[in-house]
N, C-alpha and C positions, 0 to 999 in steps of 0.2 A: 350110610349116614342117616337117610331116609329113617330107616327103622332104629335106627338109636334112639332118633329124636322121639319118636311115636313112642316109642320104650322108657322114655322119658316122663316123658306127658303123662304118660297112665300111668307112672309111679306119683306124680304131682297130684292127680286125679284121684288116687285110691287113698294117700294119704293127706286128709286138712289140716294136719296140726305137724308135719316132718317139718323140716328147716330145709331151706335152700340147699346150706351147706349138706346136708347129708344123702341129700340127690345130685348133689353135685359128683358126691363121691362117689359115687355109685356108677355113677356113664361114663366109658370111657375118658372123652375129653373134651364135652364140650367148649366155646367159651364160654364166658361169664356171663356174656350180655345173651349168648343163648338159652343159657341158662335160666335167666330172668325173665325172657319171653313166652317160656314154657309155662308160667305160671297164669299165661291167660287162658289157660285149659281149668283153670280151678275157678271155681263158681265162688267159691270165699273170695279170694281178691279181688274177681271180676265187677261181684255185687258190691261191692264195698268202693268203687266209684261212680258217682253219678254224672249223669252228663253234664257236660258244661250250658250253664246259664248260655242266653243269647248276650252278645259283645261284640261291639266294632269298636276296633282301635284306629284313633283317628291322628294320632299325633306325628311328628315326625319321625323319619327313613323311608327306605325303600327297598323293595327287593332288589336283588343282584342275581345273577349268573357267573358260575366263574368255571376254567376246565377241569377235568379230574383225571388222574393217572388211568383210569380203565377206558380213558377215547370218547368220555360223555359227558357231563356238566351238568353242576350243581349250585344249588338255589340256597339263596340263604336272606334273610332281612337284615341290610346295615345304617345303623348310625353310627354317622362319621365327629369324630370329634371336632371341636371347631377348631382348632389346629395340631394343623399335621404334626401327625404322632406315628410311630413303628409299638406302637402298644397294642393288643388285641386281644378281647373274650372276647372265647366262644359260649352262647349262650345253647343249649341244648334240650330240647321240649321234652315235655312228656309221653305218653303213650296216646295221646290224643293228636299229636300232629304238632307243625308248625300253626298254629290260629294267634287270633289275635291276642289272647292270654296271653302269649308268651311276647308277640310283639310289647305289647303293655310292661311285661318285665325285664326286657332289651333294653327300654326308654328307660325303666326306671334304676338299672344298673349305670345307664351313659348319664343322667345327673347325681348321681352317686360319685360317681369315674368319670368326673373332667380330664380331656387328657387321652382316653380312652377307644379306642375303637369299637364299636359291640357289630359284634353278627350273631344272632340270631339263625344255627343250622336247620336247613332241612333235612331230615335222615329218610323223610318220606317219598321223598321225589315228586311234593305236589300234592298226595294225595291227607285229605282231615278225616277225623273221626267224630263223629258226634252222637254214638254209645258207645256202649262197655264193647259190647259185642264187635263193632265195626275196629273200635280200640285196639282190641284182641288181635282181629285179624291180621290188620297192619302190621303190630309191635311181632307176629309169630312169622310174618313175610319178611322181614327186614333181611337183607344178605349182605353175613359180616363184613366180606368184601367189599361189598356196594359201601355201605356207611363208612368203611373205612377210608376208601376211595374219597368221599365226599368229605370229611375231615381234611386226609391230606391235599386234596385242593385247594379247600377255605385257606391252610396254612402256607397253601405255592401264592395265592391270590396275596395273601396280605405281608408274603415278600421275604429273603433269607434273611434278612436283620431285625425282624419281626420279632417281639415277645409276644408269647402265649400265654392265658390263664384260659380256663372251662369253670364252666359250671350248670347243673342241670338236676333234673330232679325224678324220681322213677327211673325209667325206662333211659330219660337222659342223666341220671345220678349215675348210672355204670358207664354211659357214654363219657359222660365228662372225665373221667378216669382214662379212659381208653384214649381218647385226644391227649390228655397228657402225655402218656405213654406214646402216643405219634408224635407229638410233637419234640422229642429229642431237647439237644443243649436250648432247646430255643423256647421250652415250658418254664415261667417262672411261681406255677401255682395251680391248685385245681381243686375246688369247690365241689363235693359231692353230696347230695340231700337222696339220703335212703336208697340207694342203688346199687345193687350189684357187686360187689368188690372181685378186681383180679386174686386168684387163685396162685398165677405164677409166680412163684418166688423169685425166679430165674427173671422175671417179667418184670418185675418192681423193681428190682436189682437198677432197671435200665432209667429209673423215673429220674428226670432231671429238678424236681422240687419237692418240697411236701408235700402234704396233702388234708384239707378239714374236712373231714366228713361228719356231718349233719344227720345223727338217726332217730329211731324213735322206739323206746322202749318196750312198748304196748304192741309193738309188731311182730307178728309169727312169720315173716317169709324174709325180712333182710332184721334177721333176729337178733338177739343181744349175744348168744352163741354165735351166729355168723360173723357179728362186729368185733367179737371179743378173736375171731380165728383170726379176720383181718389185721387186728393191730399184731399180730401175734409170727403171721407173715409179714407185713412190711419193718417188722422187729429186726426178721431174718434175712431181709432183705437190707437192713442198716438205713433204711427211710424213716422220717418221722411221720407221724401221724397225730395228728390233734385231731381228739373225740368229742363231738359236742350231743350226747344223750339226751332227748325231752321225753314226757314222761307223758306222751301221746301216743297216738296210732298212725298207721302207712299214710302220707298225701296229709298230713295235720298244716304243711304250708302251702296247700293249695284253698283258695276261696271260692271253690266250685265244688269241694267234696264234703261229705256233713262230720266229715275229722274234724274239718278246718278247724283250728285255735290260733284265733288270730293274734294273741299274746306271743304264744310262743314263736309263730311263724314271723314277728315283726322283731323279735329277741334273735332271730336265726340269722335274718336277713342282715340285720346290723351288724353282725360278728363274722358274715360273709364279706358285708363291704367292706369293713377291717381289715379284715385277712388280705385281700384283694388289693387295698390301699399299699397296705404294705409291701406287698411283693412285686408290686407294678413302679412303690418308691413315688408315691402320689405327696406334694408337698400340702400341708394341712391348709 
C-alpha cells in the first residue's frame, strides 16, 4: 500500500495540470480523501495557500472529548444549542487543522442554526498547522481509519436519535462527505466546499440525504471534469446532488488565502445556511 501511495504522489508530482480524477484512475484503489491528500506533494496546490493570519477566537464553546470505536478518544469544539436539541453539524477543518478559524466558523453556523448543535471535528488529534508545508504533512498523515473512527464517535457522542448534517471545506470538503456516508439513516444533509468527491457508486448508493457541493471553476485539482464525473456518479447512484459552481479558484471561501472573494464566499455561505435550515426543518 506503501508504494501505491509514493506511486501515486509521483504521478501528482510529474503532472501540474492532470485532474484528480484521472490519478484516481489510475491507483488501484485508493480512497478519495487519500486521494486528495496526495496533492500536498504538488507544489502548485501547496503554494497557493498561505498561512493563516494570527487569530484567537474568543467567543463561546468548548472543547470536548468523547470515545471512539478504535479504544481511543476524540476532540472536537461544541457549541451547544440553548435548548436541547437531537440536531447536530458536524463542522470539519481544513488542511490546517482544527484552529481557531474554524472555531470562528462553528460560532458562526450555531447563530445561523438556532436549534442546532455544532462540533467542530478534530481529524488531527490535537495536532495545527501553521504552513503549507507543516499543512501537507498533517493532511498526507491522516489514517482513514483513524478519522473515521473519530467521525463515528462524534456521531455515538451526540446519541442514536441524533440527526446529522457536515460540512467542511478542502481537505474537510471530502470529509464532510465521508461523515454523511457514516452517518447512515441518521444523515439528513451534507455541505461540501471543494473536496474530494466519493468515487463509489456502490458508496453513494448508501447516502441517506442529498447533497450541495460548493465548487470552483478556476480550479485544476477538484476540477470541473472531476464535478461533472461526480454528479454523473451520484446520478448512478439515484442521489441528488445540487451544484453550486463560482467562477473562482481553490479555498476562494477562506479569508486567509489570496483566492479569497469575499463576494462569492458570503453568496456560498448563505445558500449553505439554507440548505442546512431546511433539512434540519429550522422554523424561520
Amino acid at each position: 500500500m506503501k508504494k501505491l501511495f509514493l506511486f501515486c504522489a509521483a504521478l501528482f508530482g510529474a503532472s501540474l495540470t492532470g485532474s484528480a480524477q484521472q490519478v484516481a484512475s489510475c491507483c488501484a484503489r485508493p480512497a478519495a480523501t487519500e486521494v486528495f491528500a496526495m496533492l500536498a506533494s504538488n507544489k502548485d496546490f501547496s503554494g497557493g495557500h498561505e498561512a493563516p493570519l494570527p487569530y484567537e477566537y474568543l467567543g463561546e464553546g468548548s472543547m470536548i472529548e468523547f470515545k471512539t470505536p478504535d479504544g481511543k478518544s476524540g476532540r472536537g469544539f461544541e457549541i451547544k444549542s440553548a435548548k436541547p436539541s437531537n440536531k447536530y453539524l458536524f463542522v470539519i477543518h481544513e488542511w490546517w487543522g482544527l484552529n481557531d478559524y474554524i472555531k470562528k466558523e462553528a460560532a458562526s453556523y450555531a447563530a445561523d442554526l438556532p436549534g442546532v448543535n455544532i462540533i467542530a471535528l478534530d481529524l488531527y488529534d490535537g495536532q495545527l498547522a501553521t504552513t503549507a508545508d507543516e499543512a501537507g504533512k498533517l493532511m498526507q498523515a491522516v489514517n482513514t481509519e483513524r478519522a473515521q473512527a473519530i467521525i463515528k464517535g462524534a456521531q455515538a457522542y451526540a446519541g442514536p436519535k441524533a440527526q446529522f448534517a457536515s460540512v467542511g471545506w478542502c481537505f474537510g470538503g471530502g470529509w464532510s462527505l465521508q461523515a454523511a456516508l457514516l452517518g447512515g439513516k441518521q444523515t439528513v444533509g451534507c455541505v461540501m466546499y471543494y473536496g474530494m468527491p466519493e468515487k463509489d457508486v456502490n458508496r453513494l448508493k448508501t447516502l441517506n440525504s442529498d447533497v450541495l457541493g460548493i465548487f470552483a471553476s478556476q480550479e485544476k485539482w477538484i476540477s470541473p471534469e472531476v464535478v461533472a464525473q461526480f454528479q454523473k456518479d451520484m446520478a448512478a447512484a439515484g442521489k441528488k446532488l445540487t451544484v453550486r459552481s463560482y467562477d473562482a479558484d481553490h479555498a476562494f471561501a477562506n479569508p486567509s488565502n489570496p483566492k479569497y472573494n469575499k463576494e462569492f464566499a458570503a453568496d456560498a455561505h448563505k445558500l449553505a445556511v439554507k440548505y442546512l435550515r431546511d433539512r434540519f426543518k429550522l422554523k424561520s
